[in-house]
C-alpha positions in Angstrom: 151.4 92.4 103.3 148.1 94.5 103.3 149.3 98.0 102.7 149.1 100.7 99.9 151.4 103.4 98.9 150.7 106.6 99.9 150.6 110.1 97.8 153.7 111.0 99.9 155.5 107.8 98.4 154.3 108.7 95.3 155.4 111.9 95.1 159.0 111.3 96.3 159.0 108.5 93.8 157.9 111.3 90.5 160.6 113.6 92.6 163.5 111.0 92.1 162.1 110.1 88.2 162.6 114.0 87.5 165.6 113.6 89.0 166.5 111.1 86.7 166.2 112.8 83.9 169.1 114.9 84.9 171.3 112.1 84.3 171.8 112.5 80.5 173.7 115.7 81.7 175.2 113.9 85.0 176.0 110.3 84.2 176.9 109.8 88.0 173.3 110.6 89.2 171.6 107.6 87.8 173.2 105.7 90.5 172.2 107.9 93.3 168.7 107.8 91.6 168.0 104.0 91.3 169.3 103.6 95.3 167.3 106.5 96.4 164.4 104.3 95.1 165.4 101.1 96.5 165.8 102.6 99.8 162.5 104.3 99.6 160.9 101.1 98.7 162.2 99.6 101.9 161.4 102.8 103.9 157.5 102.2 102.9 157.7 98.2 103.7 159.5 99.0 106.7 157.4 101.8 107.8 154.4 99.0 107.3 155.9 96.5 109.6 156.3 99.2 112.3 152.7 100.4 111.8 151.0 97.3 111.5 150.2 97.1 115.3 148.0 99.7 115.5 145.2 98.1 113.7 144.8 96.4 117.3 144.7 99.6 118.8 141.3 100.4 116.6 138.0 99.7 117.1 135.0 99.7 115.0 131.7 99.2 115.7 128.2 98.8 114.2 124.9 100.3 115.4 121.4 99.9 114.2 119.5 103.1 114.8 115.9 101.4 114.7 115.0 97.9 113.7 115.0 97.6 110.0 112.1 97.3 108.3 110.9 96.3 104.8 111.4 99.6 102.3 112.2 101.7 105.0 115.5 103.3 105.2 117.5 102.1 108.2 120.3 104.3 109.5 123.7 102.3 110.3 126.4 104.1 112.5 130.2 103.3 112.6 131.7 104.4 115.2 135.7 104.2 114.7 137.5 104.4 118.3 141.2 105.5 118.1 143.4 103.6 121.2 146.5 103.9 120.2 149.0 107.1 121.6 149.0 108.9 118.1 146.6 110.7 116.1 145.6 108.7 113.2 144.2 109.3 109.9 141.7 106.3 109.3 139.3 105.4 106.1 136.3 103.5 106.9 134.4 101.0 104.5 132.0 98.9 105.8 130.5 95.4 103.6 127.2 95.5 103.4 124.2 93.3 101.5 124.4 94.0 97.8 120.4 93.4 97.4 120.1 96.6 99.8 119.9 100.1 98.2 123.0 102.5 99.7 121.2 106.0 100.6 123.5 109.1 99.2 126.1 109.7 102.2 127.5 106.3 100.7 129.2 103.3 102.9 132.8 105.0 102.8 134.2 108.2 105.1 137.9 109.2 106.0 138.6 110.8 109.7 141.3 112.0 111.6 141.2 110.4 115.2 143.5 112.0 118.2 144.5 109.3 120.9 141.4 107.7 122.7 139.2 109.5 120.9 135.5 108.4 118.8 134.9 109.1 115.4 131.0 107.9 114.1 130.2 108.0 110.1 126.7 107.3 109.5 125.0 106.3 106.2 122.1 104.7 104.9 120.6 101.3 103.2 116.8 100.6 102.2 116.2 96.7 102.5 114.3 95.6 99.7 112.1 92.6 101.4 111.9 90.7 104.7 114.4 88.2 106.0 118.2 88.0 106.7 120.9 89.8 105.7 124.7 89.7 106.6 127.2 92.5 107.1 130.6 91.8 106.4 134.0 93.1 108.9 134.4 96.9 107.9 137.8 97.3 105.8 139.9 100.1 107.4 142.7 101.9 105.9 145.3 104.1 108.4 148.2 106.4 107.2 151.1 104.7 108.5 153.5 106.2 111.4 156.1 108.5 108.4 153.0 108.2 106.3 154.7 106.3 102.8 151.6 103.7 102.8 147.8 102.8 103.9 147.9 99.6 106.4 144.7 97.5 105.5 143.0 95.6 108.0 139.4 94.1 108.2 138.3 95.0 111.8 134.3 94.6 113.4 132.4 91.4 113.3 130.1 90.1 110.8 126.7 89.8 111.7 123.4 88.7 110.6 120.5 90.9 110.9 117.1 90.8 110.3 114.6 92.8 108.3 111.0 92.8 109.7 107.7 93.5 108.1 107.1 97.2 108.2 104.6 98.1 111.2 104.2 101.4 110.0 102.6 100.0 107.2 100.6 97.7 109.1 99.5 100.9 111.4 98.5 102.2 108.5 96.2 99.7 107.0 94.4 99.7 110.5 93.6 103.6 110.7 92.5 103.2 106.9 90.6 100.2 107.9 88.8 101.6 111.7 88.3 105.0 110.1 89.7 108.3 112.9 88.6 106.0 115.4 90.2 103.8 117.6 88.7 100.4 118.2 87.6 101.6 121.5 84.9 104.1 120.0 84.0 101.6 117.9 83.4 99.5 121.2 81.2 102.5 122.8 79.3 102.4 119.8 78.4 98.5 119.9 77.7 98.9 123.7 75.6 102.1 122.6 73.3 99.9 120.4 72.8 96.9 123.0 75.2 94.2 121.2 77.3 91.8 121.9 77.2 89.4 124.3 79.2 90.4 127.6 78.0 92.0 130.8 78.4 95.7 131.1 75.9 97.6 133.7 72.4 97.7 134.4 70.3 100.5 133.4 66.2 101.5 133.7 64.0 99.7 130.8 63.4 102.2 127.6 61.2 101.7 125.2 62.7 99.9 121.9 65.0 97.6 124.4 64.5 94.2 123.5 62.8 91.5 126.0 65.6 89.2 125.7 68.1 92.2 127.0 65.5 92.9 130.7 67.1 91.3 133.7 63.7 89.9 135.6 65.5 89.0 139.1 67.2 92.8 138.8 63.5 93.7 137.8 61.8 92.3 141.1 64.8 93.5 143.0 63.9 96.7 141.9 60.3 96.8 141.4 60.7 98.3 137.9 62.0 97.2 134.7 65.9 96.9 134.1 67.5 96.1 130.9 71.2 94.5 130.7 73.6 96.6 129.2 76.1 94.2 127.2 79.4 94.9 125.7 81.5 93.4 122.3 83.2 90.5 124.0 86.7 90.4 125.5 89.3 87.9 125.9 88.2 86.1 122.8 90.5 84.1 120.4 91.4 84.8 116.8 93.9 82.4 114.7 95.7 83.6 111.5 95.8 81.0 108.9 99.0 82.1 106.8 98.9 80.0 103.4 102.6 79.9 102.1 102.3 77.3 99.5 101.9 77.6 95.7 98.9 79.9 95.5 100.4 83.1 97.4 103.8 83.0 94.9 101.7 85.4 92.6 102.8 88.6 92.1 100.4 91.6 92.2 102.4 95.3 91.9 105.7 94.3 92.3 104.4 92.2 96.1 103.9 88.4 96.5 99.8 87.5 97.8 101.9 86.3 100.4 103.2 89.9 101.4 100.5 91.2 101.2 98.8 89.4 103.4 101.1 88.9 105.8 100.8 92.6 106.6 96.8 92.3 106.7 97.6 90.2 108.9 99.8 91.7 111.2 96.8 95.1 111.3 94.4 92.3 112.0 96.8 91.0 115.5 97.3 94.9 116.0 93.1 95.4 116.1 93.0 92.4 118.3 95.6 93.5 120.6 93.5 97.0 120.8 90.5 95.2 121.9 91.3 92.9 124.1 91.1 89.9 122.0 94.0 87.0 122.1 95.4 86.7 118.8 97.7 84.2 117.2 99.3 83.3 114.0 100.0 80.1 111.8 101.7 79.9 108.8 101.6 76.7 106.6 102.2 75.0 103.2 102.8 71.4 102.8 103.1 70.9 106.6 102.8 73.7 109.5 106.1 75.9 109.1 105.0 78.8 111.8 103.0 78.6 114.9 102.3 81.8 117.5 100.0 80.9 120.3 97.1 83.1 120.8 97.7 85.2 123.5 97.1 88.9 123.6 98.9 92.3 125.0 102.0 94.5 123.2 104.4 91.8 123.3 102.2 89.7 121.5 103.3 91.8 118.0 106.9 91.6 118.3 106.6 88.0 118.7 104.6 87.9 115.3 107.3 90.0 114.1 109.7 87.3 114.9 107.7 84.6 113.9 107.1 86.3 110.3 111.0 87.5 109.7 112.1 85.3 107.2 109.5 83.2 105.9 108.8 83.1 101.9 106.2 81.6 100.5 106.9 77.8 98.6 106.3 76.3 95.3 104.6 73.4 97.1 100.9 72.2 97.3 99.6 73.3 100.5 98.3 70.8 103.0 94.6 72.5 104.4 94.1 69.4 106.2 97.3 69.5 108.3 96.8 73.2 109.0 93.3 72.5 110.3 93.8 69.6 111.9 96.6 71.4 113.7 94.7 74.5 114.8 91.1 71.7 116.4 94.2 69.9 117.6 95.8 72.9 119.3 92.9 75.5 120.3 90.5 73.5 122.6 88.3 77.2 123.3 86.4 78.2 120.7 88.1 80.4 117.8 87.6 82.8 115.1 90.0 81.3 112.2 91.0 83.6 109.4 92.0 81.5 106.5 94.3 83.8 104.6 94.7 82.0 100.8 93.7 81.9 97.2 91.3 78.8 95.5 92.6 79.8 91.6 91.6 76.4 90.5 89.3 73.7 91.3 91.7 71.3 92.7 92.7 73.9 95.7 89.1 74.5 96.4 88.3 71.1 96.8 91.2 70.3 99.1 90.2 73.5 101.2 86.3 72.6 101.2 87.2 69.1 102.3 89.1 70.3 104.9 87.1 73.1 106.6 85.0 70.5 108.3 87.9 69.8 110.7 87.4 73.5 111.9 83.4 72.8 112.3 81.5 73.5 114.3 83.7 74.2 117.0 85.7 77.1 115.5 84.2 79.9 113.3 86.2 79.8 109.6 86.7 82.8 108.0 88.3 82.3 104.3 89.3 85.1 102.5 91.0 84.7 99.1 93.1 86.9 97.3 92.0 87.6 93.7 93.8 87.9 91.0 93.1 91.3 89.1 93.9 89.8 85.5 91.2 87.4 85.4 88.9 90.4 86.3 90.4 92.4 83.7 90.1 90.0 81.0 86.3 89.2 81.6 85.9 93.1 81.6 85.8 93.7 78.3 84.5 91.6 74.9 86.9 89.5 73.1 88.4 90.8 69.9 89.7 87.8 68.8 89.5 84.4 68.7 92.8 83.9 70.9 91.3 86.9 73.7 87.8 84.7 73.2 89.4 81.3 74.6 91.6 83.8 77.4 88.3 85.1 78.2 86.7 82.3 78.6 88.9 80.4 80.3 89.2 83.2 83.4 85.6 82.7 83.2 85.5 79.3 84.3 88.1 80.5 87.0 86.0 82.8 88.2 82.8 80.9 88.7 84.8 77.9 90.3 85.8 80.6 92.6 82.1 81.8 93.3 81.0 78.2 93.9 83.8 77.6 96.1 82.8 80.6 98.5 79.5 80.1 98.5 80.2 76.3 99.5 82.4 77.6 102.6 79.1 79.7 103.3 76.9 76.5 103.3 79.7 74.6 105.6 78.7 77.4 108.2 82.1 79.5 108.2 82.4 83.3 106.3 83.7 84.2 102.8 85.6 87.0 101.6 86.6 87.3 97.5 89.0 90.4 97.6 91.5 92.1 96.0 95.3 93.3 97.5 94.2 96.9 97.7 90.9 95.8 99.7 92.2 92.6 101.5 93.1 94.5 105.0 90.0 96.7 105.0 87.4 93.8 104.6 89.1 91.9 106.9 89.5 94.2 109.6 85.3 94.8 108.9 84.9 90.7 109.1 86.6 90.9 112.5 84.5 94.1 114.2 81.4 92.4 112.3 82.0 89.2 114.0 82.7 90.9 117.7 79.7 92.9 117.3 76.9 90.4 116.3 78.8 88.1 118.7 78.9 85.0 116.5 81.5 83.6 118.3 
């Protein structure tokens, strides 16, 4: 039986105990005491049994206000609907995550329902990272039909949701990144200064325009000089290289590498979505985990939304061959590739300098690795002791295999970016206009 007693039960029961207490005077009223009891024992248990129905008569259900997001808070709504032919008194309690933080209002209300009526309670939670969470059936407690107990019943459905990277974040990163501007001002000013590669208009010759920029067949059409006005590039293709292996575990401010760059990534697909680029996304470790076509358009970021939901980053060895082999395998038009890890030690550089050349010299590589801000720290400074002497020169050695790696991805013919988590989306973001505008692809 899933039932409590109810204050009403109580207080007849404390009634009936004072009542006892009268029988040291009155012998004969212990016996009318102890069956008064007994029969309001079976009164409650009874009254359950007849009550016990309703609980089909209610109907609770969950609402998401927005999609959740990482450290955002995410409003839930209950909404309690009373079918039965009585006015009921009903206490809510939903089950929710335990690694989510409840907002004040709490996860508990009580509400008094006339027949065929709606009650909503709304409250709170702020997920603490990405991926999946489950919601339990929401306990609900009514006053029974003479009110002598609480019937219990577990009504709703459980339900799995998901928590996505936080786009306002991302949005965010890309103002900081373009400036006040949108990427389309940026565009008038490339066209402005005669770059990039695509057809735009014709205009008269100026002085200062370069000869390679004068259309001669629109010249002897004319019979005066015209210059080709060209435009950053359209339509062009951009592939996120996600490492979720060993290197991207670190921590930096309470975030993985992994996080962080996941949402540089993300304001990266968003800038490429805003220019007419077609953008995809590839997440790997030992083997390929996650792959998002390019393709381009709004629809394009709430697939990378999906793609990205629930994916952690791995204590594994990553696999830079596989990756790369998989993108020349996959992307037949050339592609800008942004190769989003970390080459700590001289192992991981190797493997990801003997891999690039599987991206060469069909695709442009762009690898960008994510420093770590305590080997900085402890070069900054001169040792003090013979321990902080061997620390220092150890992130020394770190540091320059680091260097030499870059520089080698320079020599191989792709780009280099050494950054930190605070600068990571900015430069990249740069790399990209950079790119479109001196029309290296």
């Amino acid at each position: 039986m899933k039932f409590v007693f109810s204050n009403r039960f109580y207080i007849l029961l404390i009634a009936a105990a004072i009542l006892l207490l009268a029988t040291f005077a009155f012998a004969s009223l212990g016996w009318f005491v102890l069956a008064f009891d007994i029969l309001l024992i079976l009164a409650a248990i009874g009254d359950y049994f007849t009550s016990r129905g309703v609980a089909r008569e209610i109907d609770v259900t969950r609402t998401f206000q927005k999609r959740p997001a990482i450290g955002d808070e995410a409003e839930i709504s209950l909404s309690v609907t009373n079918l039965s032919a009585r006015t009921l008194i009903i206490k809510v309690k939903d089950e929710v995550p335990a690694e989510m933080a409840l907002g004040l209002a709490g996860r508990e209300a009580t509400m008094q329902l006339a027949p065929n009526s709606v009650g909503t309670y709304r409250y709170t939670l702020t997920p603490p990272r990405r991926g999946l969470y489950d919601f339990g059936e929401t306990a609900v407690r009514y006053l029974s039909r003479f009110g002598l107990v609480w019937c219990q019943a577990s009504l709703g459905k459980p339900e799995t949701i998901k928590v996505y990277p936080n786009i306002r974040r991302v949005r965010e990163i890309e103002l900081r990144a373009l400036g006040a501007h949108s990427f389309l001002a940026i565009q008038r000013k490339a066209v402005r200064r005669g770059e990039g590669r695509e057809f735009e208009s014709l205009r008269d010759y100026v002085a200062g325009d370069e000869m390679r920029n004068i259309s001669w067949t629109a010249t002897a059409r004319r019979s005066k000089l015209t210059s080709v006005q060209h435009q950053i590039e359209r339509d062009q293709t951009v592939i996120i290289a996600l490492d979720a292996g060993r290197l991207m575990t670190g921590r930096i401010d309470n975030e993985t590498k992994f996080e962080t760059a996941l949402h540089a990534s993300l304001a990266l697909m968003s800038a490429c979505s805003r220019a007419g680029d077609n953008c995809g996304i590839m997440v790997f470790g030992r083997r390929v985990i996650r792959y998002l076509p390019p393709k381009r358009g709004v629809g394009q970021m709430d697939a990378a939304l999906e793609t990205l939901v629930d994916i952690e980053p791995q204590l594994v060895e990553s696999s830079y061959s596989r990756a790369f082999q998989f993108i020349s395998s996959n992307t037949k038009k050339r592609a800008f590739v942004v190769i989003l890890t970390d080459v700590i030690d001289k192992d991981s550089s190797s493997r990801l300098l003997e891999a690039l050349p599987l991206l060469r010299p069909r695709h442009l590589p762009l690898v960008a690795t994510i420093g770590d801000r305590d080997l900085n720290a402890a070069v900054s400074s001169p040792p003090k002791n013979e321990k902080e002497l061997f620390l220092q020169s150890a992130a020394e050695e770190l540091l320059v295999q680091r260097g030499a790696a870059l520089l080698q991805v320079e020599a191989l013919g792709g780009l280099a970016l050494d950054v930190t988590t605070q600068t990571l989306a900015t430069q990249l973001l740069e790399s990209y206009i950079r790119v479109k505008v001196r029309g290296l692809l």
